[in-house]
C-alpha positions as CSV (number, residue, x, y, z in Angstrom):
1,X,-109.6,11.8,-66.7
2,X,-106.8,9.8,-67.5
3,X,-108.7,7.1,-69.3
4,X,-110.3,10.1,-71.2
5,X,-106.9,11.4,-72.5
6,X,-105.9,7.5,-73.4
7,X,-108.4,6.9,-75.2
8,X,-108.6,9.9,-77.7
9,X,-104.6,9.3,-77.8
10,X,-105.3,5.9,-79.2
11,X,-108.3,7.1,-81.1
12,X,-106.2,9.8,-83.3
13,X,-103.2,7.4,-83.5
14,X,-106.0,4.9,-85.4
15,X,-106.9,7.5,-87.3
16,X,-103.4,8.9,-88.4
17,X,-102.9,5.3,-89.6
18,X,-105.5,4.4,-91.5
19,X,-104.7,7.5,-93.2
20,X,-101.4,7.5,-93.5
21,X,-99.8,9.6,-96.3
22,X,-99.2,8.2,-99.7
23,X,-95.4,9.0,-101.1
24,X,-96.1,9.9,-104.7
25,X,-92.5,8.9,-105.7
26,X,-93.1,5.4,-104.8
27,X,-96.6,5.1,-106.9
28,X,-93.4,5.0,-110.4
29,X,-92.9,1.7,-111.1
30,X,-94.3,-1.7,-113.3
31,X,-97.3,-3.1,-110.7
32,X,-98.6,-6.7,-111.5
33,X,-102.3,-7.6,-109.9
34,X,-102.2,-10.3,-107.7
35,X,-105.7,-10.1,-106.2
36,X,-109.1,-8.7,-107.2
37,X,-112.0,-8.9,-106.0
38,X,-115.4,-7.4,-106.7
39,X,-118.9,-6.1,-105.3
40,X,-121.8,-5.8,-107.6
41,X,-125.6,-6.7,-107.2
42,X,-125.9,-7.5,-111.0
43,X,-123.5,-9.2,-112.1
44,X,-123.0,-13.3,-112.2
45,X,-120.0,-15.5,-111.3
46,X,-118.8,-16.4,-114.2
47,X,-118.6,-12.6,-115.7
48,X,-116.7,-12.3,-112.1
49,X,-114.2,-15.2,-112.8
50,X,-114.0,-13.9,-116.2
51,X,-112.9,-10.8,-115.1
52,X,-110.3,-11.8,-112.5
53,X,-108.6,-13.9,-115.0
54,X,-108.3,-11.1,-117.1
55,X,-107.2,-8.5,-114.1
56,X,-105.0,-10.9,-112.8
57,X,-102.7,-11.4,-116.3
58,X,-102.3,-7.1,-116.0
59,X,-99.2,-5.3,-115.5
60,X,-99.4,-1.2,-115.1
61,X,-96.2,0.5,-115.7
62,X,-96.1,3.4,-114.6
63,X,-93.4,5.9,-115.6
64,X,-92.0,8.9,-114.0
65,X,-92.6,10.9,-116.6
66,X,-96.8,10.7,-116.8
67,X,-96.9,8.2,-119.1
68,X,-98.5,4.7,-118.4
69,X,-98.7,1.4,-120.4
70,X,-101.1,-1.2,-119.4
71,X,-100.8,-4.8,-120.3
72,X,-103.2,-7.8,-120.0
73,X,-103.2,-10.9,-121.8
74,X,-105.4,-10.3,-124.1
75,X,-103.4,-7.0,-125.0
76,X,-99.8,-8.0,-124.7
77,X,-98.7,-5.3,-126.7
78,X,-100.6,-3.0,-124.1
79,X,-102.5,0.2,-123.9
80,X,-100.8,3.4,-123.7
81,X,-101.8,6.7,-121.7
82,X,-100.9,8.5,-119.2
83,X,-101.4,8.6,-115.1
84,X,-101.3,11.6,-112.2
85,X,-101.9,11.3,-108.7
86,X,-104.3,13.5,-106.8
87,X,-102.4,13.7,-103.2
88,X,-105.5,15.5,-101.9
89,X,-108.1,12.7,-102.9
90,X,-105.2,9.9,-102.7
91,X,-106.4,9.2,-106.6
92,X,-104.8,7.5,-109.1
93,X,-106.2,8.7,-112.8
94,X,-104.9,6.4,-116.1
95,X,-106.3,8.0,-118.9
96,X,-105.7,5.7,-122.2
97,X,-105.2,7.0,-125.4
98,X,-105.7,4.2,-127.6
99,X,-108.1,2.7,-125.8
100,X,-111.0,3.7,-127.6
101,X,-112.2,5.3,-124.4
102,X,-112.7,8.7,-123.6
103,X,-113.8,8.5,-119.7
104,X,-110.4,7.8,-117.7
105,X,-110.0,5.1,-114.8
106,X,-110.1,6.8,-111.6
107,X,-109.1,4.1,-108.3
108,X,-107.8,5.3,-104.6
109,X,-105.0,4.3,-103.4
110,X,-105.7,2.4,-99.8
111,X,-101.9,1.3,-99.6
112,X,-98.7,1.6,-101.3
113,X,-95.7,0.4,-99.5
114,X,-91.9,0.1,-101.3
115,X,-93.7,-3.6,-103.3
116,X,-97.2,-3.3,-102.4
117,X,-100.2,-1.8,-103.6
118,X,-103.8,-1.5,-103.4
119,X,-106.2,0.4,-105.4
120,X,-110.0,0.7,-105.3
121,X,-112.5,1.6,-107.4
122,X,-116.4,2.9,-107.1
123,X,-118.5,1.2,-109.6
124,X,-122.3,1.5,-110.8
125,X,-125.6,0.6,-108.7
126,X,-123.0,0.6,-105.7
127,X,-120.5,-2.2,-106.5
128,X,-117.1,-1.8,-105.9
129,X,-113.9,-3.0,-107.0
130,X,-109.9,-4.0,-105.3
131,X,-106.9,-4.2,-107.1
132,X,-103.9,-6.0,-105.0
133,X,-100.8,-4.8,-107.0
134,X,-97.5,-5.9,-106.1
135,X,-94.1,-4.1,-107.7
136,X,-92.5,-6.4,-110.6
C-alpha cells in the first residue's frame, strides 16, 4: 500500500510539472529565437536551413498593450499586428496586419520562464515546428 500511495504521489507531481501554469504577464516582452527546429515529411534540407537562418535573425516584441511587431532580417523594419494569449489552450495567437495574411500564427507555449521561451507549432501532413525564444 505504501508503494501504491508513492507512486501516484510521484505520478501527479510529474504531471503538475509538465504542466505547470503559464504567467501571462511574463509572455510582454522583445523574444529573440535562438533555436528552431522542424519536423516535416516533405520538405528538403536546404528549404530547412533556409528557414532557420531566417527564424533565427527574428525578434517578437510583444507589448502589453496587444500589439506585436515582428522582425526578421529580411523585414528589419518588421511586421506589425497584434498577439493574445489563450490561458486555457496555453496559446499564443499573432495576428499580422500588414502581412498580407489573413490566417493568424497560432504556437503553444511549452515554457516561459523570466528569459526563456519556447513555442510550438502544428504544421501540415503532420510536421511540426519549435521556437527557442530567449528575452532581449
Amino acid at each position: 500500500m505504501p508503494k501504491q500511495f508513492l507512486l501516484t504521489l510521484i505520478i501527479s507531481a510529474f504531471s503538475m510539472s509538465a504542466m505547470a501554469q503559464i504567467d501571462p504577464a511574463k509572455i510582454p516582452g522583445s523574444w529573440k529565437v535562438t533555436d528552431f527546429k522542424v519536423e516535416m515529411d516533405d520538405i528538403s534540407e536546404d528549404n530547412v536551413g533556409k528557414a532557420k537562418k531566417e527564424a533565427l535573425s527574428t525578434v517578437y516584441s510583444l507589448q502589453d498593450d496587444g500589439q506585436s511587431i515582428m522582425t526578421t532580417s529580411s523585414k528589419p523594419e518588421g511586421y506589425s499586428g497584434r498577439w493574445t494569449y489563450n490561458e486555457r489552450q496555453r496559446e499564443l495567437t499573432i495576428q499580422g496586419s500588414d502581412q498580407g495574411k489573413s490566417k493568424p500564427e497560432i504556437y503553444v507555449i511549452q515554457k516561459l520562464t523570466g528569459s526563456k521561451m519556447v513555442w510550438t507549432k502544428e504544421l501540415p501532413n503532420d510536421g511540426s515546428m519549435k521556437l527557442a525564444l530567449e528575452r532581449e
